[in-house]
C-alpha positions as CSV (number, residue, x, y, z in Angstrom):
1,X,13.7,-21.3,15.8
2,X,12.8,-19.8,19.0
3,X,8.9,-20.0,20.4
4,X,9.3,-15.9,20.7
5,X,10.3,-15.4,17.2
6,X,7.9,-17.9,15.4
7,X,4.8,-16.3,17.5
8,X,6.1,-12.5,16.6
9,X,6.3,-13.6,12.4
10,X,2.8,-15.3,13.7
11,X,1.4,-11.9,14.9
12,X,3.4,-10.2,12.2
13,X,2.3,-12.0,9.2
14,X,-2.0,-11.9,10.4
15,X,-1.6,-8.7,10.9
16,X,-0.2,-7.3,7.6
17,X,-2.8,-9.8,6.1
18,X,-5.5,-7.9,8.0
19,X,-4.2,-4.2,7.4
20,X,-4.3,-5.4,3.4
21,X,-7.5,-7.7,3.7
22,X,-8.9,-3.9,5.7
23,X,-7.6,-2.0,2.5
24,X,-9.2,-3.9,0.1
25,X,-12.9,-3.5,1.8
26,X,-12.1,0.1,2.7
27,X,-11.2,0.7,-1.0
28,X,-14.3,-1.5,-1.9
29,X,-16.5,0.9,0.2
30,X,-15.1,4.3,-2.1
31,X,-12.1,5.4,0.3
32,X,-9.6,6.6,-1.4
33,X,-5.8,8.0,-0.1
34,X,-4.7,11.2,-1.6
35,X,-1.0,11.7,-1.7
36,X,-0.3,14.4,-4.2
37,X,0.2,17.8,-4.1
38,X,-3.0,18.8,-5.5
39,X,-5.2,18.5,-3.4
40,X,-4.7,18.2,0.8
41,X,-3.6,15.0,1.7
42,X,-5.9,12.5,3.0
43,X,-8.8,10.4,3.0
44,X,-11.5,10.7,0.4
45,X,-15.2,8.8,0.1
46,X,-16.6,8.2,-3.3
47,X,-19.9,8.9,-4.0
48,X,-22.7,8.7,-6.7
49,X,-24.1,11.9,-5.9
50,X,-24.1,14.9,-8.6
51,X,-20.6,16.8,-9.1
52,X,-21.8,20.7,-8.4
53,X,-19.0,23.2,-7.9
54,X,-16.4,23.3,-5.9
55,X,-16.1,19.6,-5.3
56,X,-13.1,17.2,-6.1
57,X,-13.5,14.4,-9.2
58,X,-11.7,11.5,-10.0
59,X,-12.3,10.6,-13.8
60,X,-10.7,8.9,-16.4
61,X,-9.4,11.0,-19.2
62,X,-10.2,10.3,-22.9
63,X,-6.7,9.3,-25.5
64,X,-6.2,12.4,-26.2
65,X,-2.8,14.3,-27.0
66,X,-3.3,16.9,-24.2
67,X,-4.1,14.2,-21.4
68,X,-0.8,12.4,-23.2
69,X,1.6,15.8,-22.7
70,X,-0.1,16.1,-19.1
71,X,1.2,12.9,-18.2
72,X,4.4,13.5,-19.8
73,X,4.7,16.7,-17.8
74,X,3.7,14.5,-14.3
75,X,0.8,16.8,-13.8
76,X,-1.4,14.2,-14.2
77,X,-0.4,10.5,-13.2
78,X,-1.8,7.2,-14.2
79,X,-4.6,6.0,-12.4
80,X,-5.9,2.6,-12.1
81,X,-7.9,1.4,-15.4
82,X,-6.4,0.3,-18.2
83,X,-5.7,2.4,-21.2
84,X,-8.0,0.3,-23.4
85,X,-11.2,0.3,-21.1
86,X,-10.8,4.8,-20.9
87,X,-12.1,6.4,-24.2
């Protein structure tokens, strides 16, 4: 293999470790990327502070056949903890 090639999979490969390393603290520090439609795209902060009107939420919906016919529907997607650990 030529010098070039194996230094640009070199520079290729730390970086794409580093954008995902970078992802995983930014998610670790309560950033979180919106892509849907229902709310304006972009970045979003966690926080512990109280909800009070007028401000976005990211919760975890109780079994329950109305969350089940949301999903169905695709108005409400998946998220990332497991069915068993939300009740």
């Amino acid at each position: 293999m030529n010098r070039l090639i194996k230094r640009a999979i070199a520079v290729l490969v730390v970086g794409g470790l580093g954008l995902v390393a970078g992802g995983g603290v930014m998610y670790s520090a309560g950033a979180r990327v919106n892509t849907s439609k229902s709310i304006p795209l972009g970045l979003y902060w966690t926080s512990s502070a109280a909800v009070t009107k007028g401000e976005y939420v990211i919760f975890c919906p109780p079994q329950r056949p109305v969350f089940d016919t949301a999903r169905a529907r695709a108005t409400s997607a998946p998220g990332s903890v497991p069915a068993t650990t939300a009740t």
